[in-house]
N, C-alpha and C positions, 0 to 999 in steps of 0.2 A: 479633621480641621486642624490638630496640632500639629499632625505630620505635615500636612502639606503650606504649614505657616513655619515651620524647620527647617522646608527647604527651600521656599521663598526666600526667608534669611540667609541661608547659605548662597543663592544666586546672586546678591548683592554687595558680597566683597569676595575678592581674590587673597588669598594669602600668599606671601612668597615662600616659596620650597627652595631651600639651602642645599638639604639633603635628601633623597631618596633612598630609604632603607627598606630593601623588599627580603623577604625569605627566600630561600633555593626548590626546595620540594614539597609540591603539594601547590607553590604558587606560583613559580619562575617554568618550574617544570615539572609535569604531572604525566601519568597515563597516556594520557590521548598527547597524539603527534602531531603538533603545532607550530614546526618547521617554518610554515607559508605565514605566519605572524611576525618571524622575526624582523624582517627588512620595517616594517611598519614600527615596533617596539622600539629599535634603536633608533628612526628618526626621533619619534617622542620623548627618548631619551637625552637625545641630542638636541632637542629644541630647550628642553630645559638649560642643558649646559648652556646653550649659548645665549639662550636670552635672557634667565637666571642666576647664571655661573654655580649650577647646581654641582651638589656631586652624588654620583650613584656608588650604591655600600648594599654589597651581598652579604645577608650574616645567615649561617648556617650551620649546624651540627657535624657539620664531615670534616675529617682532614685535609689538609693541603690536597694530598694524591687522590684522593677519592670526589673531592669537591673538583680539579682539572679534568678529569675523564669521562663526569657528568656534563661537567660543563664547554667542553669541547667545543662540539655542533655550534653553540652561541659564538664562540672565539672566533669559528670558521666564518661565521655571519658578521666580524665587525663588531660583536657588543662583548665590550672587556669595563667591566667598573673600576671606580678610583679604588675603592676598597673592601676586602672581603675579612668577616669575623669569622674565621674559622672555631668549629667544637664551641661553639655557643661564645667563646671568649674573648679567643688569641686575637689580635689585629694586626692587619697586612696591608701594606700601601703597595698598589699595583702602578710600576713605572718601565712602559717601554715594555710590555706582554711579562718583565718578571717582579714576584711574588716578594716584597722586601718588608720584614718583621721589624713592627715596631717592639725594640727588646727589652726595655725597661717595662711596660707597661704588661707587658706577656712573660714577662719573669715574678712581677707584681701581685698578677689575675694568678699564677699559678698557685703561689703561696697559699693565695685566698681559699681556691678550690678544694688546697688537701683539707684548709682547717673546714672549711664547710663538712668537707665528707667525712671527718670524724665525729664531726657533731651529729649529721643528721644520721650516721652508722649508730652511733648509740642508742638515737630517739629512736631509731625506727626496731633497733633488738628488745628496748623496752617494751614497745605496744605488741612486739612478737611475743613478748612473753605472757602482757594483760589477754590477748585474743585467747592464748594456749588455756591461760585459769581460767578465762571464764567461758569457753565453749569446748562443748566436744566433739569429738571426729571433726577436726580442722586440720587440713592438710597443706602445709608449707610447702610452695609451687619455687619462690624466688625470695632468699632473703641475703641482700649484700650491703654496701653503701649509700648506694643510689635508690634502691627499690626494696618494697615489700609486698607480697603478692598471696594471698590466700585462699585455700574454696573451702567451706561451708556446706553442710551438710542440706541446709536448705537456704531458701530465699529471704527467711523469715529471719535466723542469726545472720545473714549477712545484711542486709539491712539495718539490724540492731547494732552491730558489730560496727558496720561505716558512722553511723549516730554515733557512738561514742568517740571514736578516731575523727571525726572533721570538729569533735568537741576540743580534744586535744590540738588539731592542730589549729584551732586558730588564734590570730597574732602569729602565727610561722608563715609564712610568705612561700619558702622554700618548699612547700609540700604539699601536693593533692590529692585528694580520695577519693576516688573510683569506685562505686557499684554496680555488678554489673552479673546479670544469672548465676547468684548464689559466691559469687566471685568479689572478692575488695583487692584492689590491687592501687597502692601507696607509690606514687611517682614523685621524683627532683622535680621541680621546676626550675629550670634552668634562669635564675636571675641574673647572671652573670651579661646575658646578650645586651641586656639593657647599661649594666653597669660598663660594659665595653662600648657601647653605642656612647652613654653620657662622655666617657675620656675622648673617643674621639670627636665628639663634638666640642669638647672644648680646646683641645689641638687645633681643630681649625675655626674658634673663635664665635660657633653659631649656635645662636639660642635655641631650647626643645618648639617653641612658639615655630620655626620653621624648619621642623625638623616631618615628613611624613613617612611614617611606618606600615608594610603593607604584608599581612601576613598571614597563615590560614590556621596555625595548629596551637596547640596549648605550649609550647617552647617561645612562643612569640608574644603570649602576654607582654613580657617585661618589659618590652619594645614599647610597648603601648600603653606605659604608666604615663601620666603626664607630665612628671618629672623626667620622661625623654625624648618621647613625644609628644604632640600636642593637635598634629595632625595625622589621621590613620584613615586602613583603607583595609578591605577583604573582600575577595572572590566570594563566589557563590556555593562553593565547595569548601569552604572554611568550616571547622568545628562551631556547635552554636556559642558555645562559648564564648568565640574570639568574634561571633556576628552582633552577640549582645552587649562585645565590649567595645565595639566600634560605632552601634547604633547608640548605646547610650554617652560615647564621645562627639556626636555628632560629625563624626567620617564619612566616608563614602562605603555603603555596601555595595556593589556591586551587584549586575542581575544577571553577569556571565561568570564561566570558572576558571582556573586556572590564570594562565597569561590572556588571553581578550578581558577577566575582569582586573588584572594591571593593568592593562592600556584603557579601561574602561575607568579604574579611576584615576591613572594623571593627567587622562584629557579633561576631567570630571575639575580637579583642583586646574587646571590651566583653564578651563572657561570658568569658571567661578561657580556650577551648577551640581557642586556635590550635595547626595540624596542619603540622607541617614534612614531612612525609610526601610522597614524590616521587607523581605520579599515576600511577596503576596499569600495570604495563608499559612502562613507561617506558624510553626508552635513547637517546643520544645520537647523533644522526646526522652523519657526518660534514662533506655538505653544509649543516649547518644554520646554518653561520657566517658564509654570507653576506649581507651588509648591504645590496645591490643591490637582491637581489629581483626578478631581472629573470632568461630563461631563457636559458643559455649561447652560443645561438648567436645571442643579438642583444640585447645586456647594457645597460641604461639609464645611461648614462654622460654627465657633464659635460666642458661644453670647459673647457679650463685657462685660470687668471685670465691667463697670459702670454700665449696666444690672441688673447682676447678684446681685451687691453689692446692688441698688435699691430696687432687690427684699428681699433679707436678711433682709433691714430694714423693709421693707412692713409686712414680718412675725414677725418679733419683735415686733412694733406696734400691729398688731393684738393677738398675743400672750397675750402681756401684757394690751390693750383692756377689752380683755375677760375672762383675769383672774381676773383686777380689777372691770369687772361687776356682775361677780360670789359673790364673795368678798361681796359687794355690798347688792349683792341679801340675801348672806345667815345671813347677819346684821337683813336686814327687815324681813326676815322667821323669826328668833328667836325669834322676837315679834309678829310673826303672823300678821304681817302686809300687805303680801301677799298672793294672792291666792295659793292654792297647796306649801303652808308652808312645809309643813312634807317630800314633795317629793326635795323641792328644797334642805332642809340638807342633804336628804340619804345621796350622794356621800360624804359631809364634815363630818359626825356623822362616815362614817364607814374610811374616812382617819385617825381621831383621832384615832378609837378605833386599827389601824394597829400600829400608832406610839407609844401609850401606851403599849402594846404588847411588840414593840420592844425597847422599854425602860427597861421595868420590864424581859426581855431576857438578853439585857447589864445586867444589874443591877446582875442576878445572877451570871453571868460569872463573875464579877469584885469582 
């Protein structure tokens, strides 16, 4: 009776849409190959522009080049938006097919980023270090800026273990806890898209009240605070998360996935008959909070940026090593101080004679 008195009220006023702010993957474009939707998408899109004077705003986690090559195929179809948030943050006004950086504002959000990741690097080395004292046999999977990731010996400390960690993290906005087959794994949440959504909505002067956010993954929360949005929307292939946070904003859930539940709900906010209505039988799985995606016993995991960076220097040293031993060598060959003199210069006798070469090349050209 309450759901279907929800959505009575929702049929009864139309809101107007300023903005449309949809996600890239997972909800613009997924898996399955939905080609033969796009001529239908870009009129809906363009019905908005032109009887709303809407603006369409891709925000997404990818880079400029990586977000172009995905998104291609659509360009070829005709559907190019006013604006895309690239890497959760950066913003781009797209004029005449090119990519033009709003640069004060992307110099701004930068700043913000490093201080964010020094902060939440520290929080998150601290609770590495609470998990270490108070459990044994825990084995550190990923521990950098952005993330921390751990397995547990059993299901019972990792449960006990995420208890304490969502204890700590709340009042932090920036951080979520993950349980999942003996596994906790401490993710960013990306707050930044939101905070880039809010600038440009006020660049072009429009309240969150019409602003709709439409999105599937836990990166898209921010999107969907009310302070930037005020109207939202998700596929049917959304995390439950982002389906409970749309149902309890009164959005539109959608009952299809990917792009048909887009086009399912801005025809939904364009007729006035948005359904916040949970999908039939519906119910919350406990596993369903994991961000991996990968199956427990061999879980898709990144090396840590201290890793990584470890090993860059490890090649540097060796690099520089072995070219100062070379060096070295080819001193003691020149006075034949070594055995097999003649072979140890080959390589340095026939570098010279490349560089003199291309000396006396310069030289003519000049």
């Amino acid at each position: 009776m309450e759901a279907a008195l929800k959505t009575r009220i929702a049929e009864q006023s139309v809101t107007e849409v300023k903005v449309i702010a949809t996600d890239l993957d997972g909800t613009l474009i997924t898996a399955e190959d939905e080609q033969d939707l796009y001529d239908e998408f870009r009129d809906v899109i363009n019905d908005f522009r032109r009887l709303q004077n809407s603006v369409w705003v891709i925000c997404t986690g990818r880079d400029l080049k990586h977000y172009r090559r995905v998104f291609l195929l659509m360009e070829h179809y005709g559907l190019m938006p006013d604006f895309v948030i690239l890497k959760h943050a950066y913003i781009y006004s797209v004029v005449r097919g090119r990519y033009v950086p709003h640069t004060m504002w992307n110099f701004k959000i930068r700043k913000l980023i490093k201080s964010h990741q020094r902060t939440i690097g520290k929080t998150l080395r601290s609770w590495h270090a609470i998990m270490n004292d108070r459990y044994d046999r825990v084995r550190t999977i990923a521990l950098d800026h952005e993330r921390l990731c751990m397995r547990f010996r059993d299901a019972v400390d990792s449960a006990a273990a995420a208890k304490v960690l969502r204890e700590q993290a709340k009042g932090n906005t920036l951080l979520n806890v993950f349980e999942y087959h003996g596994e906790i794994d401490v993710r960013v949440v990306p707050s930044t898209k939101g905070q880039a959504m809010i600038q440009l909505a006020g660049h072009l002067g429009i309240s969150s009240a019409n602003i709709l956010a439409i999105g599937d993954g836990h990166n898209d929360l921010a999107l969907m605070e009310p302070s930037v949005a005020h109207l939202t929307g998700c596929p049917t292939n959304a995390k439950e998360e982002i389906i409970e946070r749309v149902h309890d904003l009164n959005g539109h859930v959608a009952r299809e996935p990917g792009l048909r539940g887009v086009i399912e709900i801005l025809k939904a906010y364009r007729s006035g008959t948005v359904c916040s209505d949970l999908p039939e039988g519906w119910t919350r799985t406990l596993d369903s909070g994991n961000p991996v995606g990968a199956p427990p016993d061999r879980p898709r995991m990144r090396q840590s940026r201290d890793a990584q960076h470890r090993r860059t220097q490890q090649v540097k040293a060796l690099w520089l090593l072995g070219t100062g031993g070379y060096m070295t060598a080819v001193i003691f060959a020149h006075f034949n101080l070594i055995p097999f003199s003649r072979l140890v210069l080959m390589p340095y006798t026939l570098l010279m004679k490349v560089i003199a070469r291309a000396i006396e090349f310069l030289d003519m050209i000049v």
